[in-house]
GUDOLO-114135 format. One record per residue (C-alpha): residue in one letter; y, x, z; residue number from 1. Coordinates in steps of 0.02 Angstrom, whole numbers, padded with zeros to 5 digits. Each point is the difference from the previous one (the first is absolute). Example, Ala and Ser with C-alpha at 12.3 -4.5 7.8 and 13.67 -1.06 7.14 Angstrom:
# residues 2
<'A', <-00225, 00615, 00390>, 1>
<'S', <00172, 00069, -00033>, 2>
***
This chain:
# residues 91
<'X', <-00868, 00744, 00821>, 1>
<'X', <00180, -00014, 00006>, 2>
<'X', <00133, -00094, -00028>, 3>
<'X', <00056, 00107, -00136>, 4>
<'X', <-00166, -00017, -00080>, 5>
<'X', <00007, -00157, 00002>, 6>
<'X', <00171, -00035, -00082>, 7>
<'X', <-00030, 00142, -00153>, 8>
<'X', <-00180, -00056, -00022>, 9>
<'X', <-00016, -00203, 00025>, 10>
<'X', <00141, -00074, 00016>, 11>
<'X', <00108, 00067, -00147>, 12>
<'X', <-00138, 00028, -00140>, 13>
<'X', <-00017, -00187, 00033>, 14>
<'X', <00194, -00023, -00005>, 15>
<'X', <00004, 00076, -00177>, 16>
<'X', <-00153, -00095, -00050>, 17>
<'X', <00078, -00144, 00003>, 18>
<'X', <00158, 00060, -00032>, 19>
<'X', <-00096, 00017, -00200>, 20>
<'X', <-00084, -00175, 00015>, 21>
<'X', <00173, -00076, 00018>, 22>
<'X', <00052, 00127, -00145>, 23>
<'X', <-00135, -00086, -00113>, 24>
<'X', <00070, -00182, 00054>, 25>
<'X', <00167, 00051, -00030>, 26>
<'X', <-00052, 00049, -00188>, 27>
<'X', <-00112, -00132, -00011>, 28>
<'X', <00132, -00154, 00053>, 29>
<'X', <00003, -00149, -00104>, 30>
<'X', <00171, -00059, 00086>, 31>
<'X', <00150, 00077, 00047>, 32>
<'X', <-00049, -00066, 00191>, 33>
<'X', <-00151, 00094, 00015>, 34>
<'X', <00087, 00173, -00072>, 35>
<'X', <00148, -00036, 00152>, 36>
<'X', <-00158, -00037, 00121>, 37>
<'X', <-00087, 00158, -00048>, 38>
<'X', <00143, 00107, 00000>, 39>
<'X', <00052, -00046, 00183>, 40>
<'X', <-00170, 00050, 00048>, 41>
<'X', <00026, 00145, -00066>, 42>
<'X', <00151, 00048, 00102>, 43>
<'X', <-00105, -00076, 00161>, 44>
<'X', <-00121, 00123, -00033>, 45>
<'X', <00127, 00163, -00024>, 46>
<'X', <00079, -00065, 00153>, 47>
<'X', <-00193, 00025, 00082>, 48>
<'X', <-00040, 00146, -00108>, 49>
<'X', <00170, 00094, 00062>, 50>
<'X', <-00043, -00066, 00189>, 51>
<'X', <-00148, 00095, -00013>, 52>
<'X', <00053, 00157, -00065>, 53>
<'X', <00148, -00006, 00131>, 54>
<'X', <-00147, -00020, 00127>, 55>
<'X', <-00107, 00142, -00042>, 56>
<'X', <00143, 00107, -00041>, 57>
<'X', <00116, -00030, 00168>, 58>
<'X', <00134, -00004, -00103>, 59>
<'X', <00113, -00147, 00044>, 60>
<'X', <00115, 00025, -00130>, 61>
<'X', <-00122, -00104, -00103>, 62>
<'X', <00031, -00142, 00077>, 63>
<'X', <00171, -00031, -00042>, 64>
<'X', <-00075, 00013, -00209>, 65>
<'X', <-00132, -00134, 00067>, 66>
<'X', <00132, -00116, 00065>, 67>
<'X', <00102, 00019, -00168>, 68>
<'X', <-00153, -00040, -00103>, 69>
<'X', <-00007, -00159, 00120>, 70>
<'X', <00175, -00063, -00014>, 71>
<'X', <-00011, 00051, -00183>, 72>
<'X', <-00157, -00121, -00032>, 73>
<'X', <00073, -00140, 00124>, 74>
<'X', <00156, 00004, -00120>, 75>
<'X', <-00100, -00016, -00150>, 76>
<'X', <-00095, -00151, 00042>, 77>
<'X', <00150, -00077, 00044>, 78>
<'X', <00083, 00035, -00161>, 79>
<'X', <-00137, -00064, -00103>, 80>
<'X', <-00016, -00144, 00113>, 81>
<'X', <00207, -00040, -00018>, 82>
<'X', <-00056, 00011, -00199>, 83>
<'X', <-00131, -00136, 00014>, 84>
<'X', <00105, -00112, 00098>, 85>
<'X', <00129, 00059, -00139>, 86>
<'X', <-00106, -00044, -00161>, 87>
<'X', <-00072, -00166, 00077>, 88>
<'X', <00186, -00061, 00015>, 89>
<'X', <00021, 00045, -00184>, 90>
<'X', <-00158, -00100, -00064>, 91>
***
């Protein structure tokens, strides 16, 4: 078995998998916390599900959309983070 196998086989139906669990928590959210939460583990898990096509493609060019996804979902949580230190301010 190789690597390839691996990667298009395992790793990535597993990737999506729970790609659609966090989905369902992301509809499913009670708070505004848990939507943020859910939807940064979403971008985690294009990041992985991008790394792994790059992988079993060779193509490196992928990369550089995994690393935007990345800074993209770093920038997010530290938005909505800046907003709850915001909000508690204003209560």
């Amino acid at each position: 078995m190789s690597l390839e196998y691996y990667l298009l086989y395992i790793i990535l139906p597993i990737l999506v998998l729970s790609a659609l669990l966090v989905f369902v928590r992301f509809l499913l959210g009670p708070h505004l916390s848990d939507r943020v939460v859910s939807v940064d583990l979403l971008m985690t898990i294009g990041v992985g599900i991008v790394g792994v096509y790059a992988m079993a493609t060779a193509e490196a060019t992928f990369l550089d959309i995994a690393m935007i996804l990345g800074l993209l979902a770093f920038l997010g949580t530290v938005a909505f983070s800046y907003y709850l230190i915001k909000r508690k301010k204003n209560d």
